[in-house]
PyMOL Python script that loads the backbone (N, CA, C, O; Angstrom):
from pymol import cmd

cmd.read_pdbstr("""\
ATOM      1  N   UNK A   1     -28.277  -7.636 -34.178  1.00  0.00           N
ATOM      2  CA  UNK A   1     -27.629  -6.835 -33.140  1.00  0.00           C
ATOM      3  C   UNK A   1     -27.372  -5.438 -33.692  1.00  0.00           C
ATOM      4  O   UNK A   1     -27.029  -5.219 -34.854  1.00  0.00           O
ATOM      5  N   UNK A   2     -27.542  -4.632 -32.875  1.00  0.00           N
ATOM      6  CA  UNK A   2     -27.413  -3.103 -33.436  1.00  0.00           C
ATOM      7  C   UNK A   2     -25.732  -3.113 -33.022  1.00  0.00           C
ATOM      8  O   UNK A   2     -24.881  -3.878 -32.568  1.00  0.00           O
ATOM      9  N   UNK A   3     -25.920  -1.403 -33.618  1.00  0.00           N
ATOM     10  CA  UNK A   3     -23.962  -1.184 -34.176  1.00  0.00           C
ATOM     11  C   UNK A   3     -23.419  -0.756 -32.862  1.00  0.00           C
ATOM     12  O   UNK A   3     -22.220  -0.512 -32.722  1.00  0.00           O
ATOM     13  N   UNK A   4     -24.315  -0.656 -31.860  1.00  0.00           N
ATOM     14  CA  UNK A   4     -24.106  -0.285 -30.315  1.00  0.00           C
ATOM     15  C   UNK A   4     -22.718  -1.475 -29.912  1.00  0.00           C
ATOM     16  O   UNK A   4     -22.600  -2.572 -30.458  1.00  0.00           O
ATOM     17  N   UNK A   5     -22.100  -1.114 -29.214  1.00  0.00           N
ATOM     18  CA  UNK A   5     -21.047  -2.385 -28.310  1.00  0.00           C
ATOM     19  C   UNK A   5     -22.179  -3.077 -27.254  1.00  0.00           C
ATOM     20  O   UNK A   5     -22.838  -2.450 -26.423  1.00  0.00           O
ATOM     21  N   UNK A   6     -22.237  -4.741 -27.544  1.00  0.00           N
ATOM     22  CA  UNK A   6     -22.950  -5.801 -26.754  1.00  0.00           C
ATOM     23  C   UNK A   6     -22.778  -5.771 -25.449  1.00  0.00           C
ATOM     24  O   UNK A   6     -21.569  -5.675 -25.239  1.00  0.00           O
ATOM     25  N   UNK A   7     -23.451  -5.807 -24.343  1.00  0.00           N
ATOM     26  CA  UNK A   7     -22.828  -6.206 -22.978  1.00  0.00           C
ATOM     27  C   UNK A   7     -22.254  -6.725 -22.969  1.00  0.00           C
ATOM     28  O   UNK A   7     -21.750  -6.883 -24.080  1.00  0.00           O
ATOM     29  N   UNK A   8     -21.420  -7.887 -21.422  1.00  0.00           N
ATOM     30  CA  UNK A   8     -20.949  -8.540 -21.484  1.00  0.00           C
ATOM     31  C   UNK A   8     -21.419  -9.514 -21.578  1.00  0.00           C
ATOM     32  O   UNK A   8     -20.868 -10.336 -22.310  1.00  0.00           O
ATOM     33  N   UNK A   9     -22.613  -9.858 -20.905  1.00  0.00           N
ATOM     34  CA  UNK A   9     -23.674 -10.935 -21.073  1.00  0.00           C
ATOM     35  C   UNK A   9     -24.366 -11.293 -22.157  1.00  0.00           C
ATOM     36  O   UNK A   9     -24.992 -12.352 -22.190  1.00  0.00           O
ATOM     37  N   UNK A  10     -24.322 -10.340 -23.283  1.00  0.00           N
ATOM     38  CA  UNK A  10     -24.663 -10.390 -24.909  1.00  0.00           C
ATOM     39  C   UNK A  10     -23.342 -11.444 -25.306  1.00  0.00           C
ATOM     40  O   UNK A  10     -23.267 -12.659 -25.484  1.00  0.00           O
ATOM     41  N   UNK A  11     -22.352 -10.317 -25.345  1.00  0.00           N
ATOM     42  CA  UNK A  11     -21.267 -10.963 -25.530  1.00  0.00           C
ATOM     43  C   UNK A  11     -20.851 -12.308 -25.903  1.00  0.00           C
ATOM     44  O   UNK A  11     -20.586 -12.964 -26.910  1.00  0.00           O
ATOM     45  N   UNK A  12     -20.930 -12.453 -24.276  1.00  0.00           N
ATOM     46  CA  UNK A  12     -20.436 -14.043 -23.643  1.00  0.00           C
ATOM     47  C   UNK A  12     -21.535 -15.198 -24.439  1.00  0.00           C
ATOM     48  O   UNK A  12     -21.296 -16.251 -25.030  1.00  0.00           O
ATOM     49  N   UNK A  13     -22.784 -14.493 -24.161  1.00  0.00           N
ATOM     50  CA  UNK A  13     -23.680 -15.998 -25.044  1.00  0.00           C
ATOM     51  C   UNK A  13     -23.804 -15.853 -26.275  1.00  0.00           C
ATOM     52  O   UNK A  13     -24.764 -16.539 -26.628  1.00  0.00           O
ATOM     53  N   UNK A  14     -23.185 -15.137 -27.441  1.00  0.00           N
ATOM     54  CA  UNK A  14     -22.991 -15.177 -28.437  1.00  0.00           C
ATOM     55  C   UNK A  14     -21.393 -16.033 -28.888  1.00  0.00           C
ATOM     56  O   UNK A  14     -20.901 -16.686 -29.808  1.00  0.00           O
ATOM     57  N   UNK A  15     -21.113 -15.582 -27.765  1.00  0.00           N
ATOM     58  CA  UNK A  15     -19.099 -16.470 -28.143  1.00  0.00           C
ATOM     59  C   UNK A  15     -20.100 -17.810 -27.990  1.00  0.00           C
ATOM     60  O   UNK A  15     -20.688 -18.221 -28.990  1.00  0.00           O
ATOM     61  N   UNK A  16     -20.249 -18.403 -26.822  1.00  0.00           N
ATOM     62  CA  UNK A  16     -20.918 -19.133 -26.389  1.00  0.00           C
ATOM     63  C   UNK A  16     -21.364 -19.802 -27.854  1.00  0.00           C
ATOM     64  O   UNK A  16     -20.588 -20.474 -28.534  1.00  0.00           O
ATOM     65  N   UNK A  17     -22.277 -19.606 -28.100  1.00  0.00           N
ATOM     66  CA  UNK A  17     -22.978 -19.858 -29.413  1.00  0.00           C
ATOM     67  C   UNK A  17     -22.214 -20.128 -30.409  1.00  0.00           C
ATOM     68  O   UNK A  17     -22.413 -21.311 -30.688  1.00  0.00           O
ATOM     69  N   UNK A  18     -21.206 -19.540 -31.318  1.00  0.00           N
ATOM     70  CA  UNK A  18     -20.097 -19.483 -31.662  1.00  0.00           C
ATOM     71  C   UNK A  18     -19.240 -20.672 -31.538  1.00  0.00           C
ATOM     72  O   UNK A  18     -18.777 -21.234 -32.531  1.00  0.00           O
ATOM     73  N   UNK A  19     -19.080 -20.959 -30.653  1.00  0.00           N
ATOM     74  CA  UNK A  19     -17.997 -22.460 -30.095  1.00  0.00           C
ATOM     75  C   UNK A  19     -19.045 -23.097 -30.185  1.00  0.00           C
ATOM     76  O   UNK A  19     -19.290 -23.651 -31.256  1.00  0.00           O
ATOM     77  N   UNK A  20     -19.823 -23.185 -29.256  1.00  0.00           N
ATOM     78  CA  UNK A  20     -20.881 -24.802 -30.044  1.00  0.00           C
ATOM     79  C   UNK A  20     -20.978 -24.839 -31.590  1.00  0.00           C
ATOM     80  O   UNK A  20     -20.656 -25.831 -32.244  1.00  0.00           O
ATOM     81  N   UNK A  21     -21.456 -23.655 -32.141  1.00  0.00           N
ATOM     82  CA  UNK A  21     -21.293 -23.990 -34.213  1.00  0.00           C
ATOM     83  C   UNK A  21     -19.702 -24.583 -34.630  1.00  0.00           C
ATOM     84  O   UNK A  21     -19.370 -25.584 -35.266  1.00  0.00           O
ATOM     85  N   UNK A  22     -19.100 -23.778 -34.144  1.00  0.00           N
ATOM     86  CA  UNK A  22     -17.521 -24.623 -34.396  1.00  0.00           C
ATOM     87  C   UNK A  22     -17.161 -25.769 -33.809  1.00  0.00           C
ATOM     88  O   UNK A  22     -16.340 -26.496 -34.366  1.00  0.00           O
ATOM     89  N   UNK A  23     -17.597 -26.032 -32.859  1.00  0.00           N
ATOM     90  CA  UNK A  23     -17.746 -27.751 -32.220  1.00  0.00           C
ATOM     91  C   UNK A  23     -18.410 -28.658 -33.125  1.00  0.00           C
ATOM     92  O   UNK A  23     -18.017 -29.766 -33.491  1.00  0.00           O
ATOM     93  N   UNK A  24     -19.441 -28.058 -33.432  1.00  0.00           N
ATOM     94  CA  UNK A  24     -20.142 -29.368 -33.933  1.00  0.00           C
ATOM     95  C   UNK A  24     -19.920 -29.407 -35.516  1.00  0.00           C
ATOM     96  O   UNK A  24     -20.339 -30.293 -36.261  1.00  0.00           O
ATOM     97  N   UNK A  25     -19.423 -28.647 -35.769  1.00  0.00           N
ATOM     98  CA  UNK A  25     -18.813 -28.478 -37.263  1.00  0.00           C
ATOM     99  C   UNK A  25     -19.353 -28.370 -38.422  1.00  0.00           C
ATOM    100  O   UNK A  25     -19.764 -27.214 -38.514  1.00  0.00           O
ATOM    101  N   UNK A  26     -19.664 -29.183 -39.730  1.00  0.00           N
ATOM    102  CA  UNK A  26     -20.432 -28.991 -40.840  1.00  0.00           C
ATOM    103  C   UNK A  26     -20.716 -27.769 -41.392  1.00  0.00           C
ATOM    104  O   UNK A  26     -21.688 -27.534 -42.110  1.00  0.00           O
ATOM    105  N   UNK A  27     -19.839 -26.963 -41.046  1.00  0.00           N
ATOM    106  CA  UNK A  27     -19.537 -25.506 -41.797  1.00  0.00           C
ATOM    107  C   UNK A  27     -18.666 -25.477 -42.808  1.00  0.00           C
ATOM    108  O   UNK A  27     -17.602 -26.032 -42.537  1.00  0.00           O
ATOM    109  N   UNK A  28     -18.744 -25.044 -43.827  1.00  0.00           N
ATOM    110  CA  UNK A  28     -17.840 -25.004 -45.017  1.00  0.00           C
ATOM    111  C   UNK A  28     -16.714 -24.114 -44.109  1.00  0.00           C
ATOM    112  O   UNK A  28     -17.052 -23.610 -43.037  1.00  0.00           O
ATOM    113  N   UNK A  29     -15.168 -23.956 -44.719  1.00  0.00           N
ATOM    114  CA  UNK A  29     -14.392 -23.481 -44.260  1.00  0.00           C
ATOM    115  C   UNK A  29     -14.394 -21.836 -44.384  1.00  0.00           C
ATOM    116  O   UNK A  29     -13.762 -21.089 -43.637  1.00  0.00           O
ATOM    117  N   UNK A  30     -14.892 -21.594 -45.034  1.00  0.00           N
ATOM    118  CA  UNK A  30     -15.514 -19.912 -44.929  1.00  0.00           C
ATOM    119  C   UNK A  30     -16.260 -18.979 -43.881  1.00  0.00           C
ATOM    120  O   UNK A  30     -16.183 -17.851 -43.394  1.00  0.00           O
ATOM    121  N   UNK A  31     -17.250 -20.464 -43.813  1.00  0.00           N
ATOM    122  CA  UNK A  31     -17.844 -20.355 -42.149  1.00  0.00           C
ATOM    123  C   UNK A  31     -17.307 -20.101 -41.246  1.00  0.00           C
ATOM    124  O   UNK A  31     -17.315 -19.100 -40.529  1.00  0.00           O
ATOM    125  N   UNK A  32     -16.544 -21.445 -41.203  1.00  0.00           N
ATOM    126  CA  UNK A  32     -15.944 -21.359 -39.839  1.00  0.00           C
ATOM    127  C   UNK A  32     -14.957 -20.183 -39.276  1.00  0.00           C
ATOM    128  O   UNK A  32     -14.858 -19.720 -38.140  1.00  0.00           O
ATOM    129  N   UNK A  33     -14.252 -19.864 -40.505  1.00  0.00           N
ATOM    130  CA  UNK A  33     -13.158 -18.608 -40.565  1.00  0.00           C
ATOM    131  C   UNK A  33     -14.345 -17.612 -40.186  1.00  0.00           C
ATOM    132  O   UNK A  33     -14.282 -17.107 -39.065  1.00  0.00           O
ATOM    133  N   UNK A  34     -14.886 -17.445 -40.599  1.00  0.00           N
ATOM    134  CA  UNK A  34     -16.040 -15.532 -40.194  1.00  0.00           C
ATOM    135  C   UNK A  34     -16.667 -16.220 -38.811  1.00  0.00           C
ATOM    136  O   UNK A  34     -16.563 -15.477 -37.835  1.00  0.00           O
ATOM    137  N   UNK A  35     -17.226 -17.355 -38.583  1.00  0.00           N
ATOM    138  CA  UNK A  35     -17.407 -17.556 -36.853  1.00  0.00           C
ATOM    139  C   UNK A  35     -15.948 -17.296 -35.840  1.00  0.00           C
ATOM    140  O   UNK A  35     -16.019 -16.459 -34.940  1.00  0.00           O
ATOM    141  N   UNK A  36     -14.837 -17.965 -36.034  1.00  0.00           N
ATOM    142  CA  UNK A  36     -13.742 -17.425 -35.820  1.00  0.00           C
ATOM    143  C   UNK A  36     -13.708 -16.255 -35.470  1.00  0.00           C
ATOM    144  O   UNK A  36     -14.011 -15.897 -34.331  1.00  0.00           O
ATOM    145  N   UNK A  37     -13.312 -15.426 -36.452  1.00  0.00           N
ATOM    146  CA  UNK A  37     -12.839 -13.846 -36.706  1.00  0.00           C
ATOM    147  C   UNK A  37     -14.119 -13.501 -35.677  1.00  0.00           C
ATOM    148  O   UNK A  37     -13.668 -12.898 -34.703  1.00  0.00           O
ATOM    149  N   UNK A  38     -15.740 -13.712 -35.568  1.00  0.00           N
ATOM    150  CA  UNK A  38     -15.943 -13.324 -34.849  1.00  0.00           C
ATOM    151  C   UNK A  38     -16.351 -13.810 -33.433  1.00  0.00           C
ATOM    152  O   UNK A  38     -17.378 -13.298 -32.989  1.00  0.00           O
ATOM    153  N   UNK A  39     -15.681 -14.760 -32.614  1.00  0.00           N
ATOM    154  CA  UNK A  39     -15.463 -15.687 -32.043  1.00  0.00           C
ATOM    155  C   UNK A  39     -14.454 -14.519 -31.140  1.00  0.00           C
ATOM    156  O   UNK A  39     -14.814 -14.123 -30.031  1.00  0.00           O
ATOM    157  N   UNK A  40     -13.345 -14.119 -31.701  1.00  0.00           N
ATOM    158  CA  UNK A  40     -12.169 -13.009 -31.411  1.00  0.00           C
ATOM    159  C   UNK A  40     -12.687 -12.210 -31.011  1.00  0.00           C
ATOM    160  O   UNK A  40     -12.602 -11.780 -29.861  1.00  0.00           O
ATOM    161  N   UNK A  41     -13.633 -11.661 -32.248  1.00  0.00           N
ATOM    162  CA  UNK A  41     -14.154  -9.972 -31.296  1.00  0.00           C
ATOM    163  C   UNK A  41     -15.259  -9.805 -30.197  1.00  0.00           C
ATOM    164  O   UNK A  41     -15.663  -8.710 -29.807  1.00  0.00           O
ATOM    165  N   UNK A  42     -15.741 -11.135 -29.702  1.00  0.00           N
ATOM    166  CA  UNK A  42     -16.174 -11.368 -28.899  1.00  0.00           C
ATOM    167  C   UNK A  42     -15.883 -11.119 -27.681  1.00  0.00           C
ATOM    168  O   UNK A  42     -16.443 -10.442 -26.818  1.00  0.00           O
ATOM    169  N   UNK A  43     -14.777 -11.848 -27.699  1.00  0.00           N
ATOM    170  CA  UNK A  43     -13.803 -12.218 -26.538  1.00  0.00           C
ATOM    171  C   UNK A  43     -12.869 -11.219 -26.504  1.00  0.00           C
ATOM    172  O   UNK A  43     -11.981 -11.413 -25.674  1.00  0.00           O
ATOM    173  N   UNK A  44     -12.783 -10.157 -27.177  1.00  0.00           N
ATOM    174  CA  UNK A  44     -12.555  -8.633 -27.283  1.00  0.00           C
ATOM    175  C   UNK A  44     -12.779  -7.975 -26.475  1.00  0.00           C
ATOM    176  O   UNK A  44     -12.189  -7.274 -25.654  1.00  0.00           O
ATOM    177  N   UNK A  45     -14.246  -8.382 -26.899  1.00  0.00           N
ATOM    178  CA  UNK A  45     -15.543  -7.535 -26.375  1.00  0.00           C
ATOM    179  C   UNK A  45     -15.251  -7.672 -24.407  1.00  0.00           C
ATOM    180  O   UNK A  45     -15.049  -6.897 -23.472  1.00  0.00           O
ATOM    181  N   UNK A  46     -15.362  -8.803 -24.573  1.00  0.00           N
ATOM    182  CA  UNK A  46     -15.566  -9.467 -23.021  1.00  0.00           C
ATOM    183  C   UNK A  46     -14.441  -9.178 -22.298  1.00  0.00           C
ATOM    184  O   UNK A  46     -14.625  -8.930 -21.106  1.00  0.00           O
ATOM    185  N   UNK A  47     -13.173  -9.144 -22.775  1.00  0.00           N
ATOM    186  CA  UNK A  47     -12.148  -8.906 -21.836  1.00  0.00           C
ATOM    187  C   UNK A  47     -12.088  -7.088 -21.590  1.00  0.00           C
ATOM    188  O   UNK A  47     -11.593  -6.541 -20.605  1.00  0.00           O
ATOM    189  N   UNK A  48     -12.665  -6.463 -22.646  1.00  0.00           N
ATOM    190  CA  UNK A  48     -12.419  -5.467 -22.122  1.00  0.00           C
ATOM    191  C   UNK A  48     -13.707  -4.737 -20.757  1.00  0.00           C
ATOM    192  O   UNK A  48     -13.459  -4.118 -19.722  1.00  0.00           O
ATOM    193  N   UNK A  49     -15.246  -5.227 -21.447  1.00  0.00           N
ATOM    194  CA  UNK A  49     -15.982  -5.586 -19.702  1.00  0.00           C
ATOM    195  C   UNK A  49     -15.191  -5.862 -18.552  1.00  0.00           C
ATOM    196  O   UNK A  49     -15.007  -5.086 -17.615  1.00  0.00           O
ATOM    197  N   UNK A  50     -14.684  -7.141 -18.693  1.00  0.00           N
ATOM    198  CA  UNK A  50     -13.622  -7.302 -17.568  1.00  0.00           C
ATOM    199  C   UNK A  50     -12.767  -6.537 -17.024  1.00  0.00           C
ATOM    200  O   UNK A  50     -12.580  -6.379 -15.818  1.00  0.00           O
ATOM    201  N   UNK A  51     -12.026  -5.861 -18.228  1.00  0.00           N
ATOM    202  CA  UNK A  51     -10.513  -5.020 -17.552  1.00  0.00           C
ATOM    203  C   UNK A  51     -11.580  -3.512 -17.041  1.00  0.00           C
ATOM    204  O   UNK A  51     -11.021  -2.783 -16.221  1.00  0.00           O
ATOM    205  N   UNK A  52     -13.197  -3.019 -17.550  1.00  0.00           N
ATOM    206  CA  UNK A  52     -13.064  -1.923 -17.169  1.00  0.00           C
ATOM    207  C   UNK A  52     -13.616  -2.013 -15.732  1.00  0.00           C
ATOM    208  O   UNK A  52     -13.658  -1.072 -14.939  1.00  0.00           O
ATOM    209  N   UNK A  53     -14.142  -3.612 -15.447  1.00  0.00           N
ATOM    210  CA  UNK A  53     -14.814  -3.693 -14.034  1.00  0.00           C
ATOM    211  C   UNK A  53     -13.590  -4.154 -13.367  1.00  0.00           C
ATOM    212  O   UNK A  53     -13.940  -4.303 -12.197  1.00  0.00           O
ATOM    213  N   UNK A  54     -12.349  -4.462 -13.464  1.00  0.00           N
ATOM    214  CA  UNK A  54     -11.804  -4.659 -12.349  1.00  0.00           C
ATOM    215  C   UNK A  54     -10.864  -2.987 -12.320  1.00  0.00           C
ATOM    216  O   UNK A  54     -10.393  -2.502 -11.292  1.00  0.00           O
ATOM    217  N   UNK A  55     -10.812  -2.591 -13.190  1.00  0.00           N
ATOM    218  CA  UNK A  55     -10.868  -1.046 -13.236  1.00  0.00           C
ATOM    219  C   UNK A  55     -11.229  -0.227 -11.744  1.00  0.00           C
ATOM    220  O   UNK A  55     -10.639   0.345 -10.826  1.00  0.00           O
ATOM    221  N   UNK A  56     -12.715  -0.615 -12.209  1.00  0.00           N
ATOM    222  CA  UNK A  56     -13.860   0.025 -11.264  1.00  0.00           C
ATOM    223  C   UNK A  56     -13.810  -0.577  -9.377  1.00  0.00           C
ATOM    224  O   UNK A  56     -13.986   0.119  -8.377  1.00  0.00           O
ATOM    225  N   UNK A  57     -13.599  -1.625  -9.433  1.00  0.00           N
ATOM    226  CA  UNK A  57     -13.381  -2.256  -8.722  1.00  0.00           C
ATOM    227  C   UNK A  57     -11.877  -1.597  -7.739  1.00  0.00           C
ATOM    228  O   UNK A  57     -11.822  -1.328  -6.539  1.00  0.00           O
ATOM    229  N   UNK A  58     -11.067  -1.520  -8.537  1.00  0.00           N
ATOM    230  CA  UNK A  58      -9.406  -1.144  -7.596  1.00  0.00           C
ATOM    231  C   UNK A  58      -9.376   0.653  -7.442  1.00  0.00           C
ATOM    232  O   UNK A  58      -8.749   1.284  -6.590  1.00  0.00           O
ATOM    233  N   UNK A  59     -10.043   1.081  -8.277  1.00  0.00           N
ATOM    234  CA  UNK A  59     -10.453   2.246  -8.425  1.00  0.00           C
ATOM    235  C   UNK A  59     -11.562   2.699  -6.951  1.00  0.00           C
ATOM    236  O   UNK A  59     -11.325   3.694  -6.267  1.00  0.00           O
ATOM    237  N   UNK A  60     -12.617   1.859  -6.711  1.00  0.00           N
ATOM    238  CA  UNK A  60     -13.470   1.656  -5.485  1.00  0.00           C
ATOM    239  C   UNK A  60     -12.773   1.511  -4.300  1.00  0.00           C
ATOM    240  O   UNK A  60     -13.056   2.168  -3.298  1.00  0.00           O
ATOM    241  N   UNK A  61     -11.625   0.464  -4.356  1.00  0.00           N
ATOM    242  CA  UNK A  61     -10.972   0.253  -3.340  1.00  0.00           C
ATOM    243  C   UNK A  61      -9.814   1.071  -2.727  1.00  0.00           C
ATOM    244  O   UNK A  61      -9.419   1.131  -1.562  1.00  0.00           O
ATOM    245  N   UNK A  62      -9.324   1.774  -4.018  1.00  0.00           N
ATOM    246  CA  UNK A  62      -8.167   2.775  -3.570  1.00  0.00           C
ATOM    247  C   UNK A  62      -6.686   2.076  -4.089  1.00  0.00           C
ATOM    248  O   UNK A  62      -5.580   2.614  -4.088  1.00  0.00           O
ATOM    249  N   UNK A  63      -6.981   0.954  -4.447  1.00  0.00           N
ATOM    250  CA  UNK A  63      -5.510   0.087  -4.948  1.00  0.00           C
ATOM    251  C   UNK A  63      -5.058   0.301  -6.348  1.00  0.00           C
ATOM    252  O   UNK A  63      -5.453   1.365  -6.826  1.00  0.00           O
ATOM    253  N   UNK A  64      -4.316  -0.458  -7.138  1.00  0.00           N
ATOM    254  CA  UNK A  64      -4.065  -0.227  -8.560  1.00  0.00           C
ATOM    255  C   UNK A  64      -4.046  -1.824  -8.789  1.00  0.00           C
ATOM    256  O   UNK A  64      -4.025  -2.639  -7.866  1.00  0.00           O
ATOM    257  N   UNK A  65      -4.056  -2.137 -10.127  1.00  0.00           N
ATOM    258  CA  UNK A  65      -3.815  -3.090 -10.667  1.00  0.00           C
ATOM    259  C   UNK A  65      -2.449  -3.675 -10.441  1.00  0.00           C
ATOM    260  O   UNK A  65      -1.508  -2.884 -10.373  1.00  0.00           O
ATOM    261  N   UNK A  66      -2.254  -4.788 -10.332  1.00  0.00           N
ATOM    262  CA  UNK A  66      -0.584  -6.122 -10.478  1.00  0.00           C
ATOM    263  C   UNK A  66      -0.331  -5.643 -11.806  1.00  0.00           C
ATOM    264  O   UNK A  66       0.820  -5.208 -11.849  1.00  0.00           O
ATOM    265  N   UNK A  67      -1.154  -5.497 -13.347  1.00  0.00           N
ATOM    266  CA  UNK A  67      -0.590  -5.493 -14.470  1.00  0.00           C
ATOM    267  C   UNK A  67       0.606  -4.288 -14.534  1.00  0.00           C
ATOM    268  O   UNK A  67       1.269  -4.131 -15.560  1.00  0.00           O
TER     269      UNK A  67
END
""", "prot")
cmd.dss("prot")
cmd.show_as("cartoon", "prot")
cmd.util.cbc("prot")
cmd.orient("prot")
């Protein structure tokens, strides 16, 4: 993966990917900690896709966010 920020759809099937290796386990505990850690910035990644499309979205509509 380049040093670019992933879509969200990159993203998501890399977390994706991520939780199945940590599901099925047989990772030394080093592993699993750096799938983890990046397991997080994944889901980083993805919530902030999210917050800038519902952004875009209330922004389109003329409303503001509940947060």
């Amino acid at each position: 993966m380049s040093d670019a920020a992933p879509s969200y759809e990159e993203a998501r099937e890399e977390l994706v990917e991520v939780v199945r290796t940590l599901e099925a386990g047989g990772t030394t505990l080093e592993e699993s900690l750096a799938l983890w850690e990046r397991g997080e910035a994944l889901a980083k990644v993805c919530q902030q896709w999210l917050d800038g499309a519902r952004k875009r979205l209330d922004d389109a509509m003329g409303t503001e966010s509940e947060d």
